[in-house]
C-alpha positions, 0 to 999 in steps of 0.5 A, a space after each residue: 527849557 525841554 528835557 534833554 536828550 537821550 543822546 549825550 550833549 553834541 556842542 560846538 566848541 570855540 577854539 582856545 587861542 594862545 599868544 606865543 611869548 615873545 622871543 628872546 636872544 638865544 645864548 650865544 647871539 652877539 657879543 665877544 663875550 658870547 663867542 668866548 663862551 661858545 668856545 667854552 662850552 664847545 671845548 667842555 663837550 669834546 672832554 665829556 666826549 672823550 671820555 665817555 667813549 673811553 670808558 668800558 662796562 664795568 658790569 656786563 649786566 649794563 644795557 648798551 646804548 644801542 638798547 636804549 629805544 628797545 628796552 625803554 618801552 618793554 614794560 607797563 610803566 613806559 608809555 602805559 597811558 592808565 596804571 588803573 588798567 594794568 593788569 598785576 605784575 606776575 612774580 616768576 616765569 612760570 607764573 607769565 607762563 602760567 598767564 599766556 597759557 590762560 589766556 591763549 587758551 580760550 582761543 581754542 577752548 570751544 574746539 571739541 576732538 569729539 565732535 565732527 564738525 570741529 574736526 573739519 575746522 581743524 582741517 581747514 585751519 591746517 590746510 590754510 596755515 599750510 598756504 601761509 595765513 598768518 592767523 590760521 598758522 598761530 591758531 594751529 601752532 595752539 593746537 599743536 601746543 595743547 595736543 587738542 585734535 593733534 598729537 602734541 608738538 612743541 617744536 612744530 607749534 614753534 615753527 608755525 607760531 614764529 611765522 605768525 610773530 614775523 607777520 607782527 601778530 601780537 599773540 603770537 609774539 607773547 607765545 613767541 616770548 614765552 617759548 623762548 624763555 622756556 625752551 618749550 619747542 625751541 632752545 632756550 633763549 632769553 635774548 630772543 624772548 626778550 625781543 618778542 615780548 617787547 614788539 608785542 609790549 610795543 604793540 600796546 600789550 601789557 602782560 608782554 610789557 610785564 613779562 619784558 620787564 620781569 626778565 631784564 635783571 637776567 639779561 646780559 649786556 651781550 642779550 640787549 645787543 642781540 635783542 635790539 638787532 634782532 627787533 631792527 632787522 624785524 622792523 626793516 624787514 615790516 617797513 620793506 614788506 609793506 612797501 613792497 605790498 603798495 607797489 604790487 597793490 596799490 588800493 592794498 590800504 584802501 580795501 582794507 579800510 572798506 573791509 573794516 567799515 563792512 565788518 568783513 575778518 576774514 577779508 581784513 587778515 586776507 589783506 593783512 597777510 598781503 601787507 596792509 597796513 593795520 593802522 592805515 587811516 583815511 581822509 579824516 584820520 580814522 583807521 581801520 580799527 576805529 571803522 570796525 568798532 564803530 560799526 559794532 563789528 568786534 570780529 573785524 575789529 579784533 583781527 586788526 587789533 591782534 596784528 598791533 592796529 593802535 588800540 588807542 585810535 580815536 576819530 575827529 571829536 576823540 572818540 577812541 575804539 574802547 568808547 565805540 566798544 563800550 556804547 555797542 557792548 561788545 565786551 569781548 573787544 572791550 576785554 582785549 582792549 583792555 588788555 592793551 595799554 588803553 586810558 580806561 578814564 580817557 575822554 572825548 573833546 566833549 569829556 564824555 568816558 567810555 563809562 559814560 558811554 556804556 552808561 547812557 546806551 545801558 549796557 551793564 556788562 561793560 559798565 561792570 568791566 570798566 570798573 573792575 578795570 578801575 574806571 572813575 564812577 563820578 568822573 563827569 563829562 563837560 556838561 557835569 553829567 556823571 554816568 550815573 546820571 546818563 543812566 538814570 535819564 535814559 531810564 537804564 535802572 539796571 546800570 543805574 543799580 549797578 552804579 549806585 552799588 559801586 558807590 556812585 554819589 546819588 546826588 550829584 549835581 550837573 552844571 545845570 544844578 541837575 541830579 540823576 532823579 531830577 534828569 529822570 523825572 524830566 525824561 519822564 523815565 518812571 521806573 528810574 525815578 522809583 529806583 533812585 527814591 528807593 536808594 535815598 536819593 533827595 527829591 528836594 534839591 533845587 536845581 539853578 532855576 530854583 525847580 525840585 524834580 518834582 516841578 520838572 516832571 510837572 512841566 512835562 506832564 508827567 504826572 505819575 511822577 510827579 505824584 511819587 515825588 510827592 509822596 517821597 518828600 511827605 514821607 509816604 
């Protein structure tokens, strides 16, 4: 039996088969008896029926039915696929304010009014913005919102950034929502900020999700009604938009997907900004997004996931966007990522984590996000091969060091009766060996075929290995 492979285990899996139990007589089949009692129960619904639509809002806080998809979806614990990755619950407006702001202004926090190089891009934003691209419009509106470059207008700012949320750009949407609450720019309209914040909560952003929620108890009947109109008209006027778009373009979708594999931005918002649509798949159901992340590129990526692409697409074998994200180490997209309503602890068909994923390539930074963000540390993929272990095999000691930092179970045991020492040492991987012994891990554990790690280095040839193990077990 050779080492493994510094690639994480790729088997076939067999397809689980289930037999369907076997049907049974429904309710009502046959019988004089069931025919009664058909009628019975048809007579009961009509009263409830009756008497439902006879009743009136007690209270006009009560939300209408007509709400009920809106409203259902607009905060962190409705469809959140991990509470671990959401962000904590801001208290008050201002302090949602308080966060959109910290967050949209790193968008243009390298913009320097000194510098002349960066007064040519604003230019350039502007001018663009004026044609009608949705992202250079939402970018402009900050810095008309900031006064950076330009004089302040709130109310400009408004106007542009609302074209950019008609266009479903999800930041725009979260600045939409905030404006409205405010009144900064616009007049103050808790309705219309309710509206913004739950399309954009419905595009998988959390903070917007929080914010909807926080601002419902102040609603009025009256406000869900106008909140649920205004999303369904925006959705009409989407669906009618993007068919339109296919009619003009048919190869619309399809260029988009070639812009995503060949990492392209600027391309990917030039045919978003024709109606493309961001979650279009191809003919083995990878979206754009997916293509984007993996190839590495994270400027392709995040254009599409700022015009609501599913931050939770994943390819044939599972493999999500934040798995691809976190194995080329881009922590800038696994950051935005996170940011929407993503399962940090999701896994592929092989069981293997975005964690896992990190792990086994080295990439440090994200392995430290993902925990922060509430990642599982020992959480193993189907082979029982934790990250700590996929580190340690690929001699990554500096994930290695972080993970055992954060607690990881130094000795944890894979299918095969495997440690993180015992897995390095067959890979030969000599400075992991060193820093595993120096954090106290058991170089006398035997694995299923009776072998201490000792023995498997020996039957590669590592004999400088060999020799450390053997001092560490005598003590030296």
């Amino acid at each position: 039996m050779g080492p493994v492979t510094a690639k994480p285990w790729q088997k076939k899996r067999s397809k689980i088969e289930t037999l369907a139990p076997p049907r049974r007589r429904g309710l009502f089949r046959g019988g004089v008896f069931s025919v009664l009692l058909q009628g019975v129960v048809i007579l009961a619904i009509a009263v409830v029926v009756v008497y439902l639509l006879n009743m009136s809002p007690s209270d006009d806080s009560a939300e209408p039915s007509i709400t009920t998809e809106l409203t259902e979806k607009s905060g962190p614990t409705a469809g959140t696929a991990s509470t671990a990755t959401d962000i904590p619950a801001p208290k008050s407006m201002q302090e949602v304010s308080e966060r959109i702001d910290g967050l949209l202004a790193e968008i243009i926090s390298g913009f320097d009014p000194a510098d002349p190089e960066s007064k040519q891009y604003l230019e350039r934003l502007i001018a663009d913005a004026t044609d009608g691209y949705v992202d250079e419009q939402f970018l402009v509106g900050e810095f008309y919102l900031a006064g950076m470059g330009v004089k302040k207008d709130e109310k400009l700012a408004a106007q542009l950034e609302l074209k950019s949320a008609e266009k479903k750009l999800v930041d725009a949407q979260l600045r939409m929502g905030s404006l409205y609450a405010l009144g900064r720019g616009v007049p103050a309209n808790p309705a219309r900020a309710f509206m913004w914040w739950t399309l954009a909560a419905e595009a998988g952003d959390t903070l917007a999700g929080q914010a909807a929620q926080l601002l419902r108890p102040v609603l009025t009947h009256t406000d869900f009604d106008e909140s649920a109109r205004g999303a369904l008209e925006l959705k009409q006027y989407w669906d009618s938009w993007q068919r339109f778009a296919i009619i003009n373009n048919p190869q619309l979708n399809a260029q988009l997907l070639a812009a995503a594999r060949a990492g392209n931005a600027v391309r990917i918002r030039r045919l978003l900004d024709q109606g493309a649509d961001s979650n279009f798949q191809d003919s083995r159901g990878r979206a754009a997004l997916l293509l984007s992340a993996k190839g590495g590129h994270g400027d392709s990526a995040q254009a599409l996931l700022a015009r609501g692409a599913d931050a939770n697409a994943t390819d044939e074998n599972g493999k999500s966007v934040l798995m691809f994200a976190a194995e080329n180490g881009d922590g800038k997209l696994v950051k935005a990522l996170l940011q929407r309503k993503v399962d940090v602890n999701a896994a592929n068909k092989f069981g293997e984590t975005a964690l896992i994923n990190a792990a086994w390539q080295g990439r440090g930074a994200v392995a430290d996000t993902l925990l922060d963000r509430g990642a599982k540390i020992d959480l193993p993929d189907e082979q029982g091969g934790t990250p700590l272990i996929w580190s340690a095999l690929n001699g990554h000691t500096e994930v290695l060091d972080l993970l055992v930092g954060r607690s990881a179970n130094i000795d944890w045991i894979d299918n095969l009766g495997l440690t993180a020492l015992a897995r390095a040492a067959w890979n030969g991987e000599i400075d992991a060996v060193e820093s595993l012994l120096e954090h106290g891990a058991d170089s006398l554990v035997r694995d299923k075929e009776g072998m201490t790690a000792a023995i498997r280095a020996e039957s590669e040839g590592h004999s400088d290995i060999v020799s450390l193990l053997c001092g560490a077990a005598r003590g030296d």
